[in-house]
RODO-2510 file (C-alpha; in nm, 4 decimals, decimal comma):
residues 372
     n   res          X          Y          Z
     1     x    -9,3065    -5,6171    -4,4636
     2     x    -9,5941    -5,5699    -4,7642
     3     x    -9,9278    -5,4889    -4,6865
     4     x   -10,2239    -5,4596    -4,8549
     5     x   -10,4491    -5,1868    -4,7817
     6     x   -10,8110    -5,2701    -4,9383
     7     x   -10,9627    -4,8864    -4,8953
     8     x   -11,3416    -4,8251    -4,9926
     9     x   -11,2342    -4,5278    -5,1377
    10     x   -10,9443    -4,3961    -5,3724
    11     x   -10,7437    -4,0612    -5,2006
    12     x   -11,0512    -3,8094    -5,2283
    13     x   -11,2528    -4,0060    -4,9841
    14     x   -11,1822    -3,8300    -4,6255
    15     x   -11,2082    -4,1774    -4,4485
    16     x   -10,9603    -4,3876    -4,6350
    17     x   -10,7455    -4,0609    -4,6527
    18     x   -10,7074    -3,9868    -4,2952
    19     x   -10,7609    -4,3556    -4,1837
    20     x   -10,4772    -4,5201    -4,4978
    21     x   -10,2874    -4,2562    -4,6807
    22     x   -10,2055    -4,0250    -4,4399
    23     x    -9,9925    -4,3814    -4,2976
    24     x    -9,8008    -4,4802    -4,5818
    25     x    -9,5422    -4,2109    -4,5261
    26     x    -9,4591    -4,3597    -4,1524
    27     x    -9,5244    -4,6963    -4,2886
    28     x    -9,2564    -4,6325    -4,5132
    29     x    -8,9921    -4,4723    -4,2720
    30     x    -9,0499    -4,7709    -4,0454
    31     x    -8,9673    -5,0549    -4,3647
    32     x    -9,3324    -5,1105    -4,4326
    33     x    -9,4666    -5,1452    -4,7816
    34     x    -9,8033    -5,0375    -4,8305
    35     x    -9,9793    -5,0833    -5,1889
    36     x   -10,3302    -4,9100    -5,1311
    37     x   -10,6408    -5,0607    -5,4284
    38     x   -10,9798    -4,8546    -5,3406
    39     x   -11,2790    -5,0122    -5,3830
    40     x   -11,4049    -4,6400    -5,5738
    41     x   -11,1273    -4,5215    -5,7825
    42     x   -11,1256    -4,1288    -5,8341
    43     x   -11,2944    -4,1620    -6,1312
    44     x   -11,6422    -4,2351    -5,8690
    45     x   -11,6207    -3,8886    -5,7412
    46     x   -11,5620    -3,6551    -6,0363
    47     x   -11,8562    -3,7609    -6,2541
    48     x   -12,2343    -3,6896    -6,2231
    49     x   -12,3469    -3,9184    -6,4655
    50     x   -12,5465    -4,1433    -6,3236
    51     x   -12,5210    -4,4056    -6,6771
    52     x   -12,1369    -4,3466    -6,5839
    53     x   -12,1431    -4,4333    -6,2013
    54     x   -12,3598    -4,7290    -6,2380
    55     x   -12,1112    -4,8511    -6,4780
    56     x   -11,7824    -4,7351    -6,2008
    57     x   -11,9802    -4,9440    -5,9558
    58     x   -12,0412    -5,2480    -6,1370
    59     x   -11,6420    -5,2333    -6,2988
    60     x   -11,5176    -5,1736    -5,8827
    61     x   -11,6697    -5,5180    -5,7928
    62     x   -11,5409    -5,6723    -6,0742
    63     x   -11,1885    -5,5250    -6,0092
    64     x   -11,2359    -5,6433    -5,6683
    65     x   -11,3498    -5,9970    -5,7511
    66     x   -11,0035    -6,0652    -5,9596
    67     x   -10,8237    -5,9051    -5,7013
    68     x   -10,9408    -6,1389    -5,4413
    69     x   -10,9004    -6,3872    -5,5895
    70     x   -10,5249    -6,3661    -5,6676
    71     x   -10,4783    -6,3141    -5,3551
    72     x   -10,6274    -6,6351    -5,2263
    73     x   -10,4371    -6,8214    -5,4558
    74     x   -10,0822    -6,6497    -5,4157
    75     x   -10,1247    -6,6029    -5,0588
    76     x    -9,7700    -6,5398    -4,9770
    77     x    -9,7692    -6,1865    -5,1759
    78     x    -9,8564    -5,9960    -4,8397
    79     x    -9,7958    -6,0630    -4,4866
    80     x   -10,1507    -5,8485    -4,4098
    81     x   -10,4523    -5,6809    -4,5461
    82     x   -10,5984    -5,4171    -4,4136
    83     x   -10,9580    -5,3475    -4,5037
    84     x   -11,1884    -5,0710    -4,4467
    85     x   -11,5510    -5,1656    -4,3607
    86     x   -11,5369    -5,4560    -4,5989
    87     x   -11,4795    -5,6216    -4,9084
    88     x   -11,7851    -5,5506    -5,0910
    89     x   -12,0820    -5,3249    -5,0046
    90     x   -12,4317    -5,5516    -5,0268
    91     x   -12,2738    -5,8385    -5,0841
    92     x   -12,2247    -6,1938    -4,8164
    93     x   -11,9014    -6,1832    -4,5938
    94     x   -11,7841    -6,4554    -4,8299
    95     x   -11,4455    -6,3551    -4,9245
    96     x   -11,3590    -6,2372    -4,5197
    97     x   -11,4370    -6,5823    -4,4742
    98     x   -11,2168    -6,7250    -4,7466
    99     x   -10,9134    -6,4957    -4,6441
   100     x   -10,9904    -6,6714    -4,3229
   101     x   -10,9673    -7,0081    -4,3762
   102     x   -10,6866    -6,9512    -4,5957
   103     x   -10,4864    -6,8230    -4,3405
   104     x   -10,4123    -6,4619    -4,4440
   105     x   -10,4621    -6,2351    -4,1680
   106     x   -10,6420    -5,9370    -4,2418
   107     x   -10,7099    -5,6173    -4,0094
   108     x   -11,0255    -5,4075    -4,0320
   109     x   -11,0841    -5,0498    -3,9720
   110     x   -11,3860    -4,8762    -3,8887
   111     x   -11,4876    -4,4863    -3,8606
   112     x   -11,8553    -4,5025    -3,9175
   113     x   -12,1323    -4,7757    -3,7734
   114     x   -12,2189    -4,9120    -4,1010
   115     x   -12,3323    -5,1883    -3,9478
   116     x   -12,6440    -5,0192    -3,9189
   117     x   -12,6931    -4,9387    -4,2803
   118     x   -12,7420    -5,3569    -4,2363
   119     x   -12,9334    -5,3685    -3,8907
   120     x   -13,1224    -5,0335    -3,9292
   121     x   -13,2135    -5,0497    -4,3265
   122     x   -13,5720    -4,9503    -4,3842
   123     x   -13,5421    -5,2190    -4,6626
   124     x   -13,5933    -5,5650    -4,5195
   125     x   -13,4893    -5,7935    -4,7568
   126     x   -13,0878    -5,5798    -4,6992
   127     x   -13,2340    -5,6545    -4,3434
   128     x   -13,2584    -6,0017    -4,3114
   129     x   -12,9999    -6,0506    -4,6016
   130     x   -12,6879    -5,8860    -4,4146
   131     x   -12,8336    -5,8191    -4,0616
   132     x   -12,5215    -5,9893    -3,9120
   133     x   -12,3013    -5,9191    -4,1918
   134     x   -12,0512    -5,7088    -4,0091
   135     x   -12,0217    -5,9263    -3,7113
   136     x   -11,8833    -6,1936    -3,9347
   137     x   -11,6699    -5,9551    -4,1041
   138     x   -11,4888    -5,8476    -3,7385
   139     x   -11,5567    -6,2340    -3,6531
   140     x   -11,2967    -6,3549    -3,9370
   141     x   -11,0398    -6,0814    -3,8425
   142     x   -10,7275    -6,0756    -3,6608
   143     x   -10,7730    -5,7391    -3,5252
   144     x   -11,0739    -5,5229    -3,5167
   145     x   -10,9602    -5,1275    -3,5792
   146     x   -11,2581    -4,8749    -3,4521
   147     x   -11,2519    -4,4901    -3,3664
   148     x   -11,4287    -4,4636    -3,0670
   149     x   -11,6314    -4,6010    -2,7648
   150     x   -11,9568    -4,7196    -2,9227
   151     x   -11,7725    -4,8600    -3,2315
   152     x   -11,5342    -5,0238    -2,9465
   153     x   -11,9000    -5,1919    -2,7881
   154     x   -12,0197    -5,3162    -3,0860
   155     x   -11,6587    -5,4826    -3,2307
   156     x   -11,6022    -5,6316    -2,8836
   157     x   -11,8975    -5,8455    -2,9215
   158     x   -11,7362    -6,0372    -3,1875
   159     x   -11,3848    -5,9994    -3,1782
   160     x   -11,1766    -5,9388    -2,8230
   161     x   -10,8927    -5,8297    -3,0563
   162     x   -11,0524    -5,4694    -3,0928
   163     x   -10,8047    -5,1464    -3,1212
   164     x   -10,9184    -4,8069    -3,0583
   165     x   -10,7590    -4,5405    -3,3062
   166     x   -10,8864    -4,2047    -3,3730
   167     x   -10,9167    -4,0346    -3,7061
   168     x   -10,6870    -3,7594    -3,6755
   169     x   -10,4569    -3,4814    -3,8654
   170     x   -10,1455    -3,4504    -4,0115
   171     x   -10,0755    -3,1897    -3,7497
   172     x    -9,7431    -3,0447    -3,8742
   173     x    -9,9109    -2,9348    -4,1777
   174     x   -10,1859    -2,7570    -3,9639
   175     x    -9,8713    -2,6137    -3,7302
   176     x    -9,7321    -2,4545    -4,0606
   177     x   -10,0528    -2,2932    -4,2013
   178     x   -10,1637    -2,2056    -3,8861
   179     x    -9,7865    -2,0032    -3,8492
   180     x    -9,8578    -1,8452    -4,2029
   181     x   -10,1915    -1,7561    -4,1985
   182     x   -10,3354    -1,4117    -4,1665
   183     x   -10,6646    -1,3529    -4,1496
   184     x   -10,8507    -1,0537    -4,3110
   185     x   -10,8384    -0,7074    -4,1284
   186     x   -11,2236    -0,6862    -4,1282
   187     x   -11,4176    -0,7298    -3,8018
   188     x   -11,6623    -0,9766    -3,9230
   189     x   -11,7298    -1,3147    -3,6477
   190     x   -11,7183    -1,6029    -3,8080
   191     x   -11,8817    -1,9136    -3,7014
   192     x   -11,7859    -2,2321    -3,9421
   193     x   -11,9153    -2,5680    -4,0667
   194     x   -11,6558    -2,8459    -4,2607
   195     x   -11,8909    -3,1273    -4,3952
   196     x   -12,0284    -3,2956    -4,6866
   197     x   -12,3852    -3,3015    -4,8819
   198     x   -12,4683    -3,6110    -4,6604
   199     x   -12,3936    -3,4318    -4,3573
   200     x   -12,5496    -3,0960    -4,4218
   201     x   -12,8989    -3,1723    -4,3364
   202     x   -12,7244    -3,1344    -3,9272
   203     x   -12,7225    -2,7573    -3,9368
   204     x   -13,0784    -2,7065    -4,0660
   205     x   -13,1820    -2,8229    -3,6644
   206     x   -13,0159    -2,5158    -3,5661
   207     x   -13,0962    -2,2534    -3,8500
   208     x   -13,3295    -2,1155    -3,5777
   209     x   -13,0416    -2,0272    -3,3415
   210     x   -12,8277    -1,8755    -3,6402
   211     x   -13,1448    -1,6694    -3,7558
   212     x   -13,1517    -1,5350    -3,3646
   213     x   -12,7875    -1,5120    -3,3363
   214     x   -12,7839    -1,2684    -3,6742
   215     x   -13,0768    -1,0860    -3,5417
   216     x   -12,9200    -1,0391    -3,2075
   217     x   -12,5888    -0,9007    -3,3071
   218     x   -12,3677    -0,7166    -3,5588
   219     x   -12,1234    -0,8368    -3,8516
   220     x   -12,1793    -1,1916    -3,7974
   221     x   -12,1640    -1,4931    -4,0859
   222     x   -12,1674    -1,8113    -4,0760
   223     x   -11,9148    -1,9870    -4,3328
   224     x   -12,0385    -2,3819    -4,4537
   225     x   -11,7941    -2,5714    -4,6101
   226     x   -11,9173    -2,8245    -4,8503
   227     x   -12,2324    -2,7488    -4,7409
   228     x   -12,5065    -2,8850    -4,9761
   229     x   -12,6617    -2,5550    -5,1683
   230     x   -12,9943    -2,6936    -5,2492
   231     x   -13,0874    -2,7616    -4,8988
   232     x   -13,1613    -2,3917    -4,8262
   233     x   -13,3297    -2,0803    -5,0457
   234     x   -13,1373    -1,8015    -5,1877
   235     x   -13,3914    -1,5704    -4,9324
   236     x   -13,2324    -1,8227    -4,6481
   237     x   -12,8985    -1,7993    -4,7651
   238     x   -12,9129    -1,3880    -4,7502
   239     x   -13,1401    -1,3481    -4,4147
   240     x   -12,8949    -1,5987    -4,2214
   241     x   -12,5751    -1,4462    -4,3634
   242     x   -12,4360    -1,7785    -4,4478
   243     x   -12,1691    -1,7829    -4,6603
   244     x   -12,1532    -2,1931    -4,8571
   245     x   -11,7752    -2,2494    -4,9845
   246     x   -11,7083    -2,5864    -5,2016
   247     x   -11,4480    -2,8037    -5,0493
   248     x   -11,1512    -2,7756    -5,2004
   249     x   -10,8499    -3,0140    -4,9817
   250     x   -10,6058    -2,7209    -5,1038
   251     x   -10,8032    -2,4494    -4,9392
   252     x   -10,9350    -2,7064    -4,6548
   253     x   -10,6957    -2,5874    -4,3395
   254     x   -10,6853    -2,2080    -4,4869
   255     x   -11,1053    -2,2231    -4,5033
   256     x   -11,1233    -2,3645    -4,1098
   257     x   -10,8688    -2,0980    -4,0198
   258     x   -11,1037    -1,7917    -4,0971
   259     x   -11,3632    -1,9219    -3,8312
   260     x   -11,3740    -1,7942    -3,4823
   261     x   -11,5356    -2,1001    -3,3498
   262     x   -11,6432    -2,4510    -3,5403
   263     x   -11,9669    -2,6160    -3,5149
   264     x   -12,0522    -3,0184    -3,5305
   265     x   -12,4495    -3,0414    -3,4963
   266     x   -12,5579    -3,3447    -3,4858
   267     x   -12,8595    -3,6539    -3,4427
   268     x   -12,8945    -3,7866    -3,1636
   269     x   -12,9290    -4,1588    -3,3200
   270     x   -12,7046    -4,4835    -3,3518
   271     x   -12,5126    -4,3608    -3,6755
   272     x   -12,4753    -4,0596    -3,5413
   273     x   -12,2947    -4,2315    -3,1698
   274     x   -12,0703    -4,4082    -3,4244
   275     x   -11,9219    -4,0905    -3,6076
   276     x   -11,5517    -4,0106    -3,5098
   277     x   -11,6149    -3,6316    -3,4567
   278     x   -11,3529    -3,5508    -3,7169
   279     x   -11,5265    -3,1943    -3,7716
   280     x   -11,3790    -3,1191    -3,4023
   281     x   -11,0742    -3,2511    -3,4383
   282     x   -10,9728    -3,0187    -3,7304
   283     x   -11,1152    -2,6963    -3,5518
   284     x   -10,9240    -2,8065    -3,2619
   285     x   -10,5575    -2,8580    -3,4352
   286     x   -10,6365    -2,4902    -3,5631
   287     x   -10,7078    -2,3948    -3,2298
   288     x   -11,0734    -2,2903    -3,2881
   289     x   -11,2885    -2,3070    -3,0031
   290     x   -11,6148    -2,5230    -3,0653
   291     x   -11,9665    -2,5818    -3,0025
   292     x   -12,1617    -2,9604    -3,0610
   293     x   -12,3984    -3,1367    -3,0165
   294     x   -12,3414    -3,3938    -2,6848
   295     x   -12,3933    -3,7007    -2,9329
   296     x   -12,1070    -4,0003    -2,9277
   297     x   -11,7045    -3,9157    -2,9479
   298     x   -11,8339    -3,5568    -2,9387
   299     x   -11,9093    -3,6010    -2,5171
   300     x   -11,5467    -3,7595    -2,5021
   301     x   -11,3128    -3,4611    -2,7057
   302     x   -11,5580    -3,1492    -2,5810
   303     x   -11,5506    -3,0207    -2,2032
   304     x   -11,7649    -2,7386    -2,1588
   305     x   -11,6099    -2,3777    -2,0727
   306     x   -11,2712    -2,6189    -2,1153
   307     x   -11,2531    -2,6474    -2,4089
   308     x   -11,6000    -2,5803    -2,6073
   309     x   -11,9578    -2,6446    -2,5133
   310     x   -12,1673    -2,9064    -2,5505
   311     x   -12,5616    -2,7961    -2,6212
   312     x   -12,9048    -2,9510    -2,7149
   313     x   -13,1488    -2,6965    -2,7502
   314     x   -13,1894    -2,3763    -2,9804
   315     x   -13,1400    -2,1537    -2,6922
   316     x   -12,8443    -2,3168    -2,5803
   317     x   -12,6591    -2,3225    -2,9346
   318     x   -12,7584    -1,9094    -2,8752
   319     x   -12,5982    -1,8706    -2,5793
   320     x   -12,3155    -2,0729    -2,6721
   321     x   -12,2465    -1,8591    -2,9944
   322     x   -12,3668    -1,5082    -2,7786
   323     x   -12,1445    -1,6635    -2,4828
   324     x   -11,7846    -1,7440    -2,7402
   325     x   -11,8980    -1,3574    -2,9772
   326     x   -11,8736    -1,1772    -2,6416
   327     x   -11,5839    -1,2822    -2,4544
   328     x   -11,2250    -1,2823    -2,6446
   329     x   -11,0407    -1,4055    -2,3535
   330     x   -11,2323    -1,7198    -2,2837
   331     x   -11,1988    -1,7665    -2,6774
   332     x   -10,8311    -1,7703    -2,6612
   333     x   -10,8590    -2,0002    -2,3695
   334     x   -11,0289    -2,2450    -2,5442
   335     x   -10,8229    -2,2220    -2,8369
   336     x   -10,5032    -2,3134    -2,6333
   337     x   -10,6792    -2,5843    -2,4767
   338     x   -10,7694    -2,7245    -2,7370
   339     x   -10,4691    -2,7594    -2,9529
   340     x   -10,2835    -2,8945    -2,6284
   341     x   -10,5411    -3,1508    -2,6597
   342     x   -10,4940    -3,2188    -2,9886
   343     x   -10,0964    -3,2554    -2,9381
   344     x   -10,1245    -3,4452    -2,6689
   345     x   -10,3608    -3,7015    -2,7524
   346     x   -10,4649    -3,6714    -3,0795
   347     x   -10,1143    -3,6589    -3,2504
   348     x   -10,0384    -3,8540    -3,5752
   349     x    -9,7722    -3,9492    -3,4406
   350     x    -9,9002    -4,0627    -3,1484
   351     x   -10,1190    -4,2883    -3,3615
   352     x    -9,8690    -4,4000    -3,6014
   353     x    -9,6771    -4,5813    -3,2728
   354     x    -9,9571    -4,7401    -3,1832
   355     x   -10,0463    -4,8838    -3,5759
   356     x    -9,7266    -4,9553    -3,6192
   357     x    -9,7141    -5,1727    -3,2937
   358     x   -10,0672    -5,3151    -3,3826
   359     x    -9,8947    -5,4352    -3,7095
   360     x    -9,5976    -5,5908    -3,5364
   361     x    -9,8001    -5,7614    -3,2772
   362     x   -10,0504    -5,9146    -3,5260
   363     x    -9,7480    -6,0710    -3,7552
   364     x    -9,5486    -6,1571    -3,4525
   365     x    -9,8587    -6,3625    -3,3531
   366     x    -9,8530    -6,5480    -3,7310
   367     x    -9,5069    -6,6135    -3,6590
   368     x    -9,6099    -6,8417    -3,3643
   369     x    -9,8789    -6,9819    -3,5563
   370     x   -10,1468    -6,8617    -3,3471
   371     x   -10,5197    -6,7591    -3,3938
   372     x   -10,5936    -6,4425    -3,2647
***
């Protein structure tokens, strides 16, 4: 079996890592070819010329275009595509539709709502222009891939054929860092962030409860990873005891390791409901105890005094922190529940089963010649 996976993103994007590339191993063991073309080669992420991105974007679409339209004309090449949000960002759901009618059946995946970069755009010409956009896209497919319940809402609307599948870890390679690592001998408590620079603006809402927290007790830091520098003062930076390290995928498991508990703040809006709560599920497969915000997939992996807490206000990310700093035990509770949790139902193996049986069921329904 050949498939095409059509990522937005080349390996260094998290989504199409953990949502395509982490799978082509178990593709592979299970006779499944997988040949992966990103939308954004690698080349999108390591420059910050703006001349040179412009100029990565416009070359990605035209990549794309050819690409496409090989495929429509040698159809037989693959026996599915896979595709990750869609073909091309801004742009009609013309080619969904032509993969349609031509009768190549094509799965899509989806770990954010970016339907409402469409629906929700304060621009209303990207408005009107690709309000529905999305809906056609999950219209034209076979299967509909999502990540959680409000994801699972929206897809159902427009396509029956809608598959839930979390993001989640390699967890093997967590089991083996997590057997390996030591952490330092100091006595410092360390409460950590994993994110990006589109993500960081999150924990400023709760800078007041880390300025109590600091206040309140001894050798306490608070460790953001990929946390965007610029968004706080060096005074901040010092009076908070936050301590920003740059992402490195290399360092990533070691980094989450050091924490005593992770954090996932969060909007309470409709992007926000459509995130997968990744952040959680990698403090949770390194047995971390956390604290979020009670916003989406966060309300669905996070029992409180179970597993974590969830917690709106300032005062109750305080108490939270104060509650987790003070009592070891219920910390190592946590941290057992939670990587049970993880194992049991967040397992990439787990996952891979159910993909792979996705896969077969779609091309076993080709086979007949039917629609689905």
């Amino acid at each position: 079996m050949k498939i095409l996976a059509l990522t937005k993103y080349s390996y260094e994007g998290p989504s199409s890592r953990y949502r395509f590339y982490n799978y082509k191993e178990c593709f592979k063991e299970n006779y499944i070819e997988m040949t992966i073309k990103p939308f954004f080669s690698r080349s999108y992420f390591v420059t910050d010329s703006k001349e040179k991105k412009l100029f990565i974007v416009l070359f990605s679409y035209v990549q794309r275009f050819f690409l496409l339209v090989n495929l429509l004309i040698f159809r037989t090449k693959y026996n599915l595509v896979l595709i990750e949000y869609e073909l091309f960002p801004y742009f009609p759901s013309v080619f969904e539709y032509l993969l349609h009618k031509r009768g190549i059946k094509y799965i899509v995946d989806y770990d954010d709502a970016i339907f409402h970069k469409y629906d929700m755009s304060n621009n209303k010409i990207i408005q009107g222009l690709f309000n529905n956009k999305i809906a056609k896209v999950m219209k034209y497919a076979d299967h509909v891939i999502v990540c959680n319940a409000y994801l699972e809402a929206y897809a159902k609307k427009h396509n029956e054929h809608t598959f839930k599948l979390p993001t989640v870890v390699l967890l093997d390679k967590y089991k083996q860092e997590v057997e390996t690592f030591k952490k330092d001998g100091n006595d410092v408590f360390v409460i950590g962030w994993i994110g990006s620079r589109t993500t960081s603006v999150y924990v400023l809402d709760i800078l007041a409860a880390m300025e109590k927290f600091v206040n309140t007790y001894e050798n306490i830091r608070f460790d953001l990873l990929g946390f965007d520098a610029s968004l706080l003062s060096l005074e901040e930076i010092e009076r908070l005891h936050i301590n920003i390290i740059p992402w490195e995928e290399e360092k990533e498991i070691e980094n989450i390791l050091t924490f005593d508990v992770g954090i996932m703040p969060l909007h309470d809006d409709p992007w926000s409901r459509g995130k997968c709560s990744f952040k959680l599920v990698q403090y949770m497969s390194c047995s971390k105890p956390v604290i979020a915000s009670p916003v989406g997939m966060n309300c669905t992996l996070v029992k409180n005094d179970e597993n974590g807490f969830l917690v709106e206000t300032i005062d109750e990310w305080f108490k939270a922190f104060e509650k987790l700093y003070l009592d070891e035990k219920l910390r190592g509770k946590i941290a057992v529940n939670n990587f049970t949790k993880i194992e049991l139902e967040y397992n990439h193996e787990i996952n891979c089963r159910n993909y792979l049986d996705l896969l077969k069921n779609t091309l076993h329904d080709k086979e007949k010649g039917k629609v689905c």
